[in-house]
N, C-alpha and C positions, 0 to 999 in steps of 0.2 A: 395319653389320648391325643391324637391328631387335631389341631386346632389351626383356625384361620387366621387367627389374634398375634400379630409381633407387637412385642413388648419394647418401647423402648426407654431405656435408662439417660440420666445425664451423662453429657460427652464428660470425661474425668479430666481431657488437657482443652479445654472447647477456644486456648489461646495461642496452640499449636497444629497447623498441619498433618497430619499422619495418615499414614492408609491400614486398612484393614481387611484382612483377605479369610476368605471362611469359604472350607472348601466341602462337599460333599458327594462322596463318591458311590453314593447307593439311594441316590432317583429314583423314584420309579412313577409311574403315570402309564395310563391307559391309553391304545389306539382308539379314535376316534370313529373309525374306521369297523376295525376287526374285531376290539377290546382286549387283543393282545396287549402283553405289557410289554413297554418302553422304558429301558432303561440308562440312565445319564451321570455324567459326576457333573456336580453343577458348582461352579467357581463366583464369589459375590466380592466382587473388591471394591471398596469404597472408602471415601476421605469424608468423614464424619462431620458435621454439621452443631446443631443443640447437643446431641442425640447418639447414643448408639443403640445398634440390637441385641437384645439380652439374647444369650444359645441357645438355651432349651427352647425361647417359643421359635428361634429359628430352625429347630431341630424338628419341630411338633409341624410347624407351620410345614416346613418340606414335606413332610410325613406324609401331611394332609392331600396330597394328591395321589397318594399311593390307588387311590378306588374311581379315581376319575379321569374321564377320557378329554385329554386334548395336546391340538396340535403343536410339535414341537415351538412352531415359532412362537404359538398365544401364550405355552405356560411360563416361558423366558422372557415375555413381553407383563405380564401376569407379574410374574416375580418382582420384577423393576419395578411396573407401579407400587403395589403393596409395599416394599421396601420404602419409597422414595416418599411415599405418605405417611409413612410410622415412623421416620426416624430423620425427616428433611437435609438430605445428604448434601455438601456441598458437590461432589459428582458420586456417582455410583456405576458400576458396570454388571453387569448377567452375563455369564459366557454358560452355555450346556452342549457340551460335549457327548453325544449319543453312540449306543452300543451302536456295530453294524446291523440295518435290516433290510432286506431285500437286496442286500449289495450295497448298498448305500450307508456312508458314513456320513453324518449330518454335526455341523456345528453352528450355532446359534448364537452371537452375541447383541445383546441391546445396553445402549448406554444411555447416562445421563450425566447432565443435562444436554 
């Protein structure tokens, strides 16, 4: 079931550096606009802090926009936040990579900090 809630776990080396990349290539989210659907792979790399993201609720969590409508640049701005409050990253980054629409190819990345 699609849920707004990321879970996160203790970092397992929290006395190491590392980075973490979780890629997902079946996006999907509504035009705001038309209520056509938009669809993205969307790329989340980040060097873990406390904290990491448990997969499934980041699985459920993506899910969860499947039925709602918004713009590419807010749900990748969206995403960061929620990420950067569940799991206090020391950086993180959001890249969404969107299908073609209208001609137009669209990529979006927001970083932190």
């Amino acid at each position: 079931m699609p849920s707004k809630s990321l879970v996160a776990l203790p970092n397992p080396r929290p006395g190491r550096p590392y980075e973490v990349r979780c890629e997902s290539p079946e996006f999907t989210c509504l035009c705001p606009v038309t209520g056509q659907p938009d669809y993205a792979t969307v790329t989340i790399t980040y060097v873990p802090g406390p904290s990491i993201v448990e997969l499934k609720s980041l699985k459920l969590y993506l899910w969860s926009y499947r039925n709602e409508g918004s713009y590419h640049e807010d749900v990748t701005n969206r995403i960061l936040d929620d990420l950067v409050a569940a799991i206090e990253p020391q950086s993180l980054d959001v890249r969404t990579d969107w299908l073609v629409r209208g001609g137009i190819h669209t990529v979006v990345e927001a970083h932190h900090p």
